[in-house]
C-alpha positions in Angstrom: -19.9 12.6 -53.0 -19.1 16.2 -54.5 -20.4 17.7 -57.3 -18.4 17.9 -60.4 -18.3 21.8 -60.0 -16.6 20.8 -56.5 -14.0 18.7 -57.9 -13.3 21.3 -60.6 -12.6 24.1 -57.9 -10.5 21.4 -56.1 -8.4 20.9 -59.3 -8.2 24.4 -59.7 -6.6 24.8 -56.2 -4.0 22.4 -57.2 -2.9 23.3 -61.0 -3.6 27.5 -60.4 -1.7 29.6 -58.6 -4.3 32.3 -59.5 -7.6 30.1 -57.9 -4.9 30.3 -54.3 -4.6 33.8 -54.4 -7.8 34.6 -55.3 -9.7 32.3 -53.0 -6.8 32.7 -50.5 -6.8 28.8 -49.8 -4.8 26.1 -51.2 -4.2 22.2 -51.4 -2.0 20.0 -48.3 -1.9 16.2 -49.7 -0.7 13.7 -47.9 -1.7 12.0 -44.2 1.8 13.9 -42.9 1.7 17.3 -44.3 -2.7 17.0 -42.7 -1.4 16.3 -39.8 0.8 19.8 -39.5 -2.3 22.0 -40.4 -3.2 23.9 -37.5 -6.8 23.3 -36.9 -8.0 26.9 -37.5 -6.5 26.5 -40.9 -8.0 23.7 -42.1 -11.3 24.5 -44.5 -12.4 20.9 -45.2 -10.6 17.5 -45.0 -11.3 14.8 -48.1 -10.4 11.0 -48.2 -11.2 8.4 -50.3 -13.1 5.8 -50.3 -10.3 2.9 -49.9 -8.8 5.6 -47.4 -12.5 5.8 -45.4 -12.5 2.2 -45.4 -9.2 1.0 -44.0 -8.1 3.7 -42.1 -9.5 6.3 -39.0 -12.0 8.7 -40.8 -10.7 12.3 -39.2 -13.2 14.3 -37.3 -15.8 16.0 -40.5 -13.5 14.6 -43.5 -15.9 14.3 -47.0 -15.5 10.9 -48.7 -15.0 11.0 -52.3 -14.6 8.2 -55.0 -11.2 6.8 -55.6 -12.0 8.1 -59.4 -12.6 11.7 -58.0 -9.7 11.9 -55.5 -7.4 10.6 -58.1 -8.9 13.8 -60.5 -7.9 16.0 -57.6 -4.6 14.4 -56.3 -1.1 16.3 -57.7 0.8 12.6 -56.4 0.6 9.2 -58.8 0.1 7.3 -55.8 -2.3 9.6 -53.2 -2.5 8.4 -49.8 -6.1 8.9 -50.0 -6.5 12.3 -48.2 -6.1 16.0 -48.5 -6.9 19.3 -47.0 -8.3 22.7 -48.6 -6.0 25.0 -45.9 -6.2 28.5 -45.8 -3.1 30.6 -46.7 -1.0 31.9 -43.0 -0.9 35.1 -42.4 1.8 36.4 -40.3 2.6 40.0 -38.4 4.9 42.0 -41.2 6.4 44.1 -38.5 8.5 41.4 -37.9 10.6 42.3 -40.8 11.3 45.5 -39.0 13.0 43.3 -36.1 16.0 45.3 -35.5 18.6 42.0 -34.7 16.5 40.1 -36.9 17.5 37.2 -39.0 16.0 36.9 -42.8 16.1 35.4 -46.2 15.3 37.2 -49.0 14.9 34.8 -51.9 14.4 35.9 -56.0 13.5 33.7 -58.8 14.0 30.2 -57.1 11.4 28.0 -59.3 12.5 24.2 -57.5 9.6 23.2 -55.5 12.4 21.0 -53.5 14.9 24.2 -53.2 11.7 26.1 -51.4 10.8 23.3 -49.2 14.2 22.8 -48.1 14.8 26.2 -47.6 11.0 26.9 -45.5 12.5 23.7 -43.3 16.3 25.0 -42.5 14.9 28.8 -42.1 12.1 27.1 -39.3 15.2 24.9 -38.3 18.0 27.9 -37.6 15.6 30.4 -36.5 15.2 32.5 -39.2 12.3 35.3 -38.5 11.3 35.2 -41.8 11.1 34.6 -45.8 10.6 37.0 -48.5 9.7 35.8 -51.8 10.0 38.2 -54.8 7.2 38.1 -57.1 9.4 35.3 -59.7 9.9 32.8 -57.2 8.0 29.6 -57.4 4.2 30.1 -55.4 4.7 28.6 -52.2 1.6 27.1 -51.9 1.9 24.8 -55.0 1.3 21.2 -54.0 4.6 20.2 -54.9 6.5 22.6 -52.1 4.1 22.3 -49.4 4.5 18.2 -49.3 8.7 19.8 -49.2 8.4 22.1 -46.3 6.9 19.3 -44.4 4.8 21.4 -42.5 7.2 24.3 -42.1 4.7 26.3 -44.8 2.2 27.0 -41.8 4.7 27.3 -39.2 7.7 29.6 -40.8 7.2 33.6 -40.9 7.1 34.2 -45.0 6.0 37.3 -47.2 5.8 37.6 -50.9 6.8 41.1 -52.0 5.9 43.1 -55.0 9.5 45.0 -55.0 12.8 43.6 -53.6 14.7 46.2 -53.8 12.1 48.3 -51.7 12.4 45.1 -48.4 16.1 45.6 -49.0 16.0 49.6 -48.8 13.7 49.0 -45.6 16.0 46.9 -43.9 18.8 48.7 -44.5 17.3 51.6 -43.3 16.6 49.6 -40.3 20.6 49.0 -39.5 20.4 45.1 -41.1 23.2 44.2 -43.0 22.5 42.8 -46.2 24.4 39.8 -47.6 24.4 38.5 -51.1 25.1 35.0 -51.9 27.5 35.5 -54.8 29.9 33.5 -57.1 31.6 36.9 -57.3 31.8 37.4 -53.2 34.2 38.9 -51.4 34.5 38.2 -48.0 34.2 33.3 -47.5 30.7 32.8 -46.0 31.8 31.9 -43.0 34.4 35.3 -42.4 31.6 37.7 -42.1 29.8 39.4 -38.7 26.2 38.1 -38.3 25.8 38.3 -34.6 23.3 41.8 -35.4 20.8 42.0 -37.7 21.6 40.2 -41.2 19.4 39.3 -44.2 20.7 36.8 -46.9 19.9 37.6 -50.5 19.5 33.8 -52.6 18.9 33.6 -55.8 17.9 32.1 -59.1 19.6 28.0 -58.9 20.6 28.6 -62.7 21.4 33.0 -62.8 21.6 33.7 -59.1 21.2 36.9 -57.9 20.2 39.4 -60.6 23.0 42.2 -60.7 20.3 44.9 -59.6 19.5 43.3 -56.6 22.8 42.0 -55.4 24.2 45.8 -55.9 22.1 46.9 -53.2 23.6 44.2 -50.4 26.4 45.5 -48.2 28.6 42.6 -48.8 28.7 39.9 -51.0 29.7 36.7 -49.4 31.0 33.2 -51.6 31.2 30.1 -50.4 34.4 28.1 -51.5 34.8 25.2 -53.6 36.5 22.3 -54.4 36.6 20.3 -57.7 35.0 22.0 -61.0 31.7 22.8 -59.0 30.3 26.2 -60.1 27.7 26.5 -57.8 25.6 24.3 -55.0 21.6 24.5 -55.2 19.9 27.4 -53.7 18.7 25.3 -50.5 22.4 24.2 -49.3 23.4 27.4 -50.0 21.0 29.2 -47.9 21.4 26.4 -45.3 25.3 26.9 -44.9 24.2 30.6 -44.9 21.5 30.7 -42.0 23.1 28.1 -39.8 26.4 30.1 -39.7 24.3 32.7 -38.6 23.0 30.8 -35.8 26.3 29.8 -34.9 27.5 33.2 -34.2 24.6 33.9 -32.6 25.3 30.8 -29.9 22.1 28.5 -31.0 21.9 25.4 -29.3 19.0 23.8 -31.1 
């Protein structure tokens, strides 16, 4: 079994986004989301007892009480066994891809709305995510079990300045595209068959007016009834797979 000074670093990985950056690893729960970890990203494996007992103990896993796991667990009802994963790192001169395809995303705090949107951008080819410093931490328990594995797959950078990735790609011939309730041009009217990056933001504010003033076109997406607005991960999903559209994916 662990030491309590083990299970309180556990908990600390799972209720403190500061213990994950500082320690650069973080908590994957669940037998599924395990499963997804490439292997030379997994720290240490833990299952529980009842897990050890009834199911196939993986290669080097530590056992723990069902008392302790259920200290460490961020679910009511844990399967029994988690992963201490280290955070991805990915090449950033990838953003420079000239025909590149990206999201830019500020302020989106639903764990579900980042899962969703790490699982389309893997699913239509996006090259990568940038989160702004407000968005929700993408390694908090809750959006890892919602990218469903797409966390350690998916191309994502968290950025200090917005405005500055926006300047950069701009400078790099990308058009820039702002999800807007005050767009211009229908979602589905506009040219993404170069180099386009999609600007989503805030489910409840959107885009601040700062950023949004610094896209080339601000795009809407129409509609019926007395809807205001759709969440931030269909909206990004109607977004990127019109993309891919024009750009002839065939899955």
């Amino acid at each position: 079994m662990i030491t309590n000074r083990q299970c309180k670093e556990l908990q600390e990985l799972v209720k403190k986004a500061k213990a994950r950056r500082e320690t650069g690893l973080f908590i994957a729960e669940g037998e599924r989301i395990v499963r997804e970890i490439p292997p030379a990203l997994i720290s240490s494996v833990y299952v529980s007892e009842s897990y050890a007992a009834s199911e196939r103990l993986p290669e080097g896993a530590e056992v723990l009480s069902d008392a302790q796991f259920l200290k460490i667990a961020d679910t009511k009802t844990p399967q029994g066994i988690l992963a201490v994963a280290k955070i991805p790192a990915f090449d950033p001169a990838i953003l420079r891809k000239r025909n590149g395809l990206f999201l830019l995303l500020e302020a989106i705090q639903d764990p579900g709305n980042l899962g969703t949107i790490f699982r389309v951008a893997e699913g239509a080819g996006v090259d990568a995510i940038v989160l702004n410093q407000k968005t929700a931490d993408p390694y908090a328990p809750k959006t890892v079990r919602s990218t469903m594995g797409s966390i350690f797959r998916q191309p994502h950078f968290l950025t200090e300045d917005a405005g500055n990735t926006v300047m950069m790609w701009k400078q790099q011939g990308i058009k820039v595209y702002a999800a807007h309730l005050a767009g211009t041009v229908r979602y589905d009217q506009a040219d993404y068959q170069t180099g386009a990056a999609f600007l989503i933001g805030n489910e409840g504010n959107g885009l601040t007016d700062a950023l949004a003033a610094l896209s080339d076109t601000r795009v809407v997406i129409p509609m019926r009834g007395k809807l205001e607005s759709l969440n931030a991960g269909v909206a990004a999903s109607l977004l990127v797979y019109e993309a891919a559209r024009q750009r002839g994916f065939q899955g």
